[in-house]
C-alpha positions as CSV (number, residue, x, y, z in Angstrom):
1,X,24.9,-7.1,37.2
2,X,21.9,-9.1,36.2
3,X,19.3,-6.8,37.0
4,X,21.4,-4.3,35.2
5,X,20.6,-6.8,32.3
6,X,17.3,-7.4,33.0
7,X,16.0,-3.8,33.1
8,X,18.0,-3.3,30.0
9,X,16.2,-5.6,27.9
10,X,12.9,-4.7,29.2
11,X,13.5,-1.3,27.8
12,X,14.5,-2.3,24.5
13,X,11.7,-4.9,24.6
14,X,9.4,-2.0,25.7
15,X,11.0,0.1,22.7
16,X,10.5,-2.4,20.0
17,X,6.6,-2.9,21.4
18,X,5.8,0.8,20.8
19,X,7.4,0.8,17.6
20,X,5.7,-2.4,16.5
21,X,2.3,-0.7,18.3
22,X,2.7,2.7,15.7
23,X,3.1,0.3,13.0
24,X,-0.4,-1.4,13.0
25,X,-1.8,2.3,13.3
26,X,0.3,3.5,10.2
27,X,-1.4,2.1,7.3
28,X,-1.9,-1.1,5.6
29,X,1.1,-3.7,5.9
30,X,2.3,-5.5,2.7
31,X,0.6,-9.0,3.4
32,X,-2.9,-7.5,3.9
33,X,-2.1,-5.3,1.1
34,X,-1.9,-8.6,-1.1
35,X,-4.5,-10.6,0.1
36,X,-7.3,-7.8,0.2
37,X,-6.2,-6.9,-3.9
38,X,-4.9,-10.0,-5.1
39,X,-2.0,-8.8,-6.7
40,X,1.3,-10.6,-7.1
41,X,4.5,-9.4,-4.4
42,X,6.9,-8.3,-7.7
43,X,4.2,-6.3,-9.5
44,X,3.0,-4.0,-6.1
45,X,6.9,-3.8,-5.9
46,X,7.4,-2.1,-9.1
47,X,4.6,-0.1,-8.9
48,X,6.8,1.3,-6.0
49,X,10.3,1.4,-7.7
50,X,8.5,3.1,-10.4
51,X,7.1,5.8,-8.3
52,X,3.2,5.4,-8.8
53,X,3.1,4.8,-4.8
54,X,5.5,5.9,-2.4
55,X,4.6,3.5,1.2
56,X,6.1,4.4,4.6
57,X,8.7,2.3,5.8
58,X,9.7,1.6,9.3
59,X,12.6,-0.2,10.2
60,X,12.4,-2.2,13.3
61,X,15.7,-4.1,14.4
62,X,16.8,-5.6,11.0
63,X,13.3,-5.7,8.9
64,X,11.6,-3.2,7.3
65,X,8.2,-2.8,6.9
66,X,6.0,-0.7,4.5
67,X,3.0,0.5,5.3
68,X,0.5,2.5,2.7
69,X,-1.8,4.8,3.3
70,X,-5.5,4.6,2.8
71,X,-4.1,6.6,-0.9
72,X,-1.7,3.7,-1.8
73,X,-4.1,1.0,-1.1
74,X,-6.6,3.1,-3.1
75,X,-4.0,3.9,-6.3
76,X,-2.9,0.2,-6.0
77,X,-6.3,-1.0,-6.6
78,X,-7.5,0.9,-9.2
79,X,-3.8,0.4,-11.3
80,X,-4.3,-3.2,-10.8
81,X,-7.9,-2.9,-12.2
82,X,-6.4,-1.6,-15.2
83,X,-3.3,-3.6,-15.5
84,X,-5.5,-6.8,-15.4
85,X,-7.3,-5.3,-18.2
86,X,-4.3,-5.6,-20.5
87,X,-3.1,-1.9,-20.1
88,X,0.4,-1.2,-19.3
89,X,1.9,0.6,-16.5
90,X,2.0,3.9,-17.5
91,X,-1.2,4.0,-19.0
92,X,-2.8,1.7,-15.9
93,X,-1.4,4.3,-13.8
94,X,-2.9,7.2,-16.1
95,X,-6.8,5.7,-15.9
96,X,-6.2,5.0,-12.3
97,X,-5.8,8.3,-11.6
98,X,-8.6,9.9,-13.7
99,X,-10.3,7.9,-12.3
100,X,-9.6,8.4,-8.3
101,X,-9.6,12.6,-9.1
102,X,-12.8,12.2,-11.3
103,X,-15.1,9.7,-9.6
104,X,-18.2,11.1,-11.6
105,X,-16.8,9.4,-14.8
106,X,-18.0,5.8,-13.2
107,X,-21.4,7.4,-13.1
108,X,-21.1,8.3,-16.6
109,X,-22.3,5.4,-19.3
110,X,-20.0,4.6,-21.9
111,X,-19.5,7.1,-24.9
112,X,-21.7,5.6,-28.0
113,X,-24.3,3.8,-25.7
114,X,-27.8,5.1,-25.3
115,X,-29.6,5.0,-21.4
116,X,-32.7,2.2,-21.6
């Protein structure tokens, strides 16, 4: 009856080590998320109740994880940038994306200034 047990929990062990192992190869976690953009845990969760990014999330046992794509982490950063700046959501979220689908506006200098 023991080794019954035994192999029985090596599986699941085995299990829950490849589904922790596609995890890390999903996308960013939540916790390097924050650190590598600074932002505050409540305001990265609205930006997801709100629908501006939309993270994969894996449930393992009783946790769930998210995990965003190189996109989110991208989209995150930018509305951040913006919301920092004063702007609100919507509107961070509008100059975010202009600005991800139109990177030659960076290049551009401000309307009203003159080059040198």
């Amino acid at each position: 009856m023991a080794l019954s047990t035994d192999i029985s929990n090596n599986i699941m062990f085995l299990q829950s080590s490849i589904s922790i192992g596609a995890i890390k190869d999903l996308g960013t976690r939540t916790p390097e998320l924050l650190a590598k953009i600074d932002i505050p845990r409540q305001k990265l969760y609205y930006l997801e109740q709100k629908g501006f990014i939309k993270p994969q999330k894996t449930t393992i046992g009783e946790k769930e994880f998210r995990e965003y794509s190189d996109e989110d982490v991208k989209k995150v950063e930018y509305i951040w940038k913006y919301l920092k700046k004063g702007f609100k959501y919507k509107i961070a979220y509008a100059k975010a994306m202009d600005e991800l689908l139109n990177p030659q506006l960076n290049l551009l200098p401000p309307v009203g200034k003159s080059e040198g």
